[in-house]
N, C-alpha and C positions, 0 to 999 in steps of 0.2 A: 243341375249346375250348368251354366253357360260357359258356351266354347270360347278362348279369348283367341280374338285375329285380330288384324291388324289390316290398312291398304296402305297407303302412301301415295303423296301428290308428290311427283319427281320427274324434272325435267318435263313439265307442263303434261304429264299425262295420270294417270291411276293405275298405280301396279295392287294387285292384288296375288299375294302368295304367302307363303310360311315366314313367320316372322324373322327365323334366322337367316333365311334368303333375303329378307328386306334389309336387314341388318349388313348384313356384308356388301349390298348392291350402295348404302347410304355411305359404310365406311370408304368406298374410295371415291365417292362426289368430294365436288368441292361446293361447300358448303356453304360458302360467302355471295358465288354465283347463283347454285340452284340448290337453296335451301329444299331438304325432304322433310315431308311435313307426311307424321301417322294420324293414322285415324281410329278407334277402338269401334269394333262388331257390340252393338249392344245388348246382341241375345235374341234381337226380337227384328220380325221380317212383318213385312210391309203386306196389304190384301191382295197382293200379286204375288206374294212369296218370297220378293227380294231382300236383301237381309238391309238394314239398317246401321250406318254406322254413323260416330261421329262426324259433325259438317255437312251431312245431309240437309238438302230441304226437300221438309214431307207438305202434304196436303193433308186434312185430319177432319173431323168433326168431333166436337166436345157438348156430351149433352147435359143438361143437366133439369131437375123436375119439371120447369117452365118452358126451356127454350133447346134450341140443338143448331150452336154456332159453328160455322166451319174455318179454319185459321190457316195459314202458309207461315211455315216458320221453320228457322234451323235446331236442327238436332246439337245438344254439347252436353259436357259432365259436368256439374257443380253440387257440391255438398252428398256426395256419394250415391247421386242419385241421375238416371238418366233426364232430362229435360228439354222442351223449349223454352221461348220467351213464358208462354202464359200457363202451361200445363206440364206435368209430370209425365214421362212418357208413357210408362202402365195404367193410367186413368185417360186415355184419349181412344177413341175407335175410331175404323174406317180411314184408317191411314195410306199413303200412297207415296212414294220416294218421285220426288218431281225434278231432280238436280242435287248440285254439292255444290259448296259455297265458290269452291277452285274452280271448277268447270264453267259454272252460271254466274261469275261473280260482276260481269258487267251486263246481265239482262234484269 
């Protein structure tokens, strides 16, 4: 079973701690000004070790019997499953955490 955590983009930086710390640091922002935005740990860490969360951008290679393409795409949850645009996130290897959509979002 995978650990759930959580990090948060708040007040233009990335906090990473225990959820209920996150939780009380977001109830007294103001919310209109510096929206806090979570992010979930997906269980699964990068060939560096790094853990992998929601909004990430990974680097990856997807092989498959013919060919071994490599892709730059964001990490998100849909349909109860981790993903990027083109892959499942459990069916890709050789992954690498390259940035977050928050941090990297005008490069």
């Amino acid at each position: 079973m995978r650990e759930i955590k959580f990090r948060v983009w708040f007040n233009d930086q990335m906090t990473y701690a225990p959820l209920p710390n996150l939780m009380s640091m977001w109830k007294y922002a103001d919310k209109k000004i510096n929206p806090a935005i979570f992010m979930q740990f997906t269980g699964l860490k990068d060939k560096n070790g790094k853990e992998i969360y929601e909004g990430d951008i990974i680097r990856y290679n997807f092989k498959t019997k013919y060919d071994n393409q490599g892709f730059i795409s964001e990490v998100f949850f849909d349909e109860q499953m981790w993903l990027t645009k083109e892959h499942s996130l459990n069916r890709i290897n050789n992954v690498e955490v390259i940035g977050n959509i928050y941090k990297d979002k005008n490069d």
